[in-house]
N, C-alpha and C positions, 0 to 999 in steps of 0.2 A: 526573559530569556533564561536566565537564573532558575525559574520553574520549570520550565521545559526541559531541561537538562537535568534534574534531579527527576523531572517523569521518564527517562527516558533512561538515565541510569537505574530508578529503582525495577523497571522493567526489566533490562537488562539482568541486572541478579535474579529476580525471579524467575525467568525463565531460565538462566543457566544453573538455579536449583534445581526448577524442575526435572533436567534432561539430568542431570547429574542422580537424579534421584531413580528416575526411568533404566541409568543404566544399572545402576547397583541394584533397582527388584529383578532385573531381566539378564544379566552378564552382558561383557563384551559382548559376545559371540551371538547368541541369541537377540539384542535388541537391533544389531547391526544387522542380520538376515532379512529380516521380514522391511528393510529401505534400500536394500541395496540397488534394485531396480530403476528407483530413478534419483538419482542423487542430486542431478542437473535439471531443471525445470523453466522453461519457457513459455510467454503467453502474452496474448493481447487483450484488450481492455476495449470493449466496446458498451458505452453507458450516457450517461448524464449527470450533471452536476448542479444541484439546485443551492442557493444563499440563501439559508435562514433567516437574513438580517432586512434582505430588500428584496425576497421571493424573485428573484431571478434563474433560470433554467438556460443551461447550456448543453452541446455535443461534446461527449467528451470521448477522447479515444487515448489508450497508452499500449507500452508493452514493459516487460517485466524479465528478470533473468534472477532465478535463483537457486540456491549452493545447499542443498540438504545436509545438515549433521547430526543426523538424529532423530530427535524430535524436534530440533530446531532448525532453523534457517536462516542464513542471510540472505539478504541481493541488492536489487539496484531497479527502480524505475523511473522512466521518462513520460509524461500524460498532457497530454492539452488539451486543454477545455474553452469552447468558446461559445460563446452567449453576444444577443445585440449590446452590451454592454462592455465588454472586456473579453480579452485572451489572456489564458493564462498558459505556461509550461512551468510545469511541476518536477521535480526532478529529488529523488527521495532513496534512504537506505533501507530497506525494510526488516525488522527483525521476527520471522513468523516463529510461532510455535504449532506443532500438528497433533493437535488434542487427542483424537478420536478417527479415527477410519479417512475420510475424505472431511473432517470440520477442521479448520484454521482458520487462527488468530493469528492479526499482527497487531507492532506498532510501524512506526516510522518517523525518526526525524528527516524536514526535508526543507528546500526552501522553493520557492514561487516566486516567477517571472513576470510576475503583473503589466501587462499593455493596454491604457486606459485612454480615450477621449475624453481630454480636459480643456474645458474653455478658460481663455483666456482674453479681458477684454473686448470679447467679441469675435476672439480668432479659437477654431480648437485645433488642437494638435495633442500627437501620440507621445506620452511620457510611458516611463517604463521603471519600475518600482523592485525592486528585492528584497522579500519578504521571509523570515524565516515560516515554516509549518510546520505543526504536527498533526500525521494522521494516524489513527488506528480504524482497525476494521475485522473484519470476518468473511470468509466465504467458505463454500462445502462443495469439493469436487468432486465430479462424478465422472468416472471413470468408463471411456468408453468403446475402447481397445486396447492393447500393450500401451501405445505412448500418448496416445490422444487422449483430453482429459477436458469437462465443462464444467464452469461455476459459477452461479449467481454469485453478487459479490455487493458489499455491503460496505461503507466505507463514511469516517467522517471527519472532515479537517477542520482545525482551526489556523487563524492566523490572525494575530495580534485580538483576540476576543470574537472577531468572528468565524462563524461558523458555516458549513456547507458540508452536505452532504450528497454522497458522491456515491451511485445505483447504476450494476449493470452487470455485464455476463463476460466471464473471463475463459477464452477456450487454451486450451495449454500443451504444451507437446512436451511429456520427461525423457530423460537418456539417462 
């Protein structure tokens, strides 16, 4: 846990150099112009979730709300993922950075709702587990009128060592 929270602090400073840096080559005035358009950003998650650990494939669907300042961002998403094996809801802060035209990167601390069939003695039954996660990921939006917006989306968690990567198309509406 201790690691996770020093990845996610040195994150944190790094990308709040970078924007700090972005405004001092560009001014106030100028790097605020060219985002003012969609500051607010909305979107759904339509994908799959695969475990690298025990190649299990799940449906996974979320939505996302995020706060532009800059070239950074914060927000909030909610995702669940289900597979013959487990459900999950994932529920996570995201901290984006907007590199390049429509390419962003995040990270995210989050934690996971795990619902697992566990036998027991011969009986199974639904435990339910809370997990912390972290994801990081990428995707590249493409812009497809004023506020509509589409993006492959690239994504991969861990939690407690394992891993799972998480592929799908995020469509998004800014204000």
């Amino acid at each position: 846990m201790n690691r996770l929270f020093s990845l996610v602090t040195a994150t944190a400073l790094l990308l709040g150099s970078l924007n700090q840096m972005h405004a001092q080559e560009h001014g106030d005035a100028a790097g605020a112009s060219d985002l003012e358009h969609h500051k607010n950003h909305g979107a759904t998650f339509l994908g799959a979730t695969t475990s690298l650990n025990d190649d299990v494939t799940g449906f996974t669907i979320g939505t996302e709300y995020t706060r532009r300042l800059g070239l950074l961002g914060v927000g909030l998403f909610v995702e669940m993922s289900s597979s013959r094996v487990e459900r999950d809801i994932i529920i996570g802060v995201p901290l984006s950075l907007y590199a390049w035209r429509g390419l962003t990167f995040f990270v995210a601390p989050a934690v996971e709702v795990a619902s697992k069939n566990v036998e027991h003695g011969g009986e199974t039954a639904l435990e339910t587990e809370l997990e912390p996660l972290f994801r990081f990921g990428t995707q590249y939006w493409f812009e497809l009128n004023e506020t509509l917006a589409l993006a492959p989306t690239l994504m991969a968690d861990v939690v407690q060592g394992h891993w799972a990567l998480v592929y799908g198309v995020s469509v998004g509406v800014g204000w």
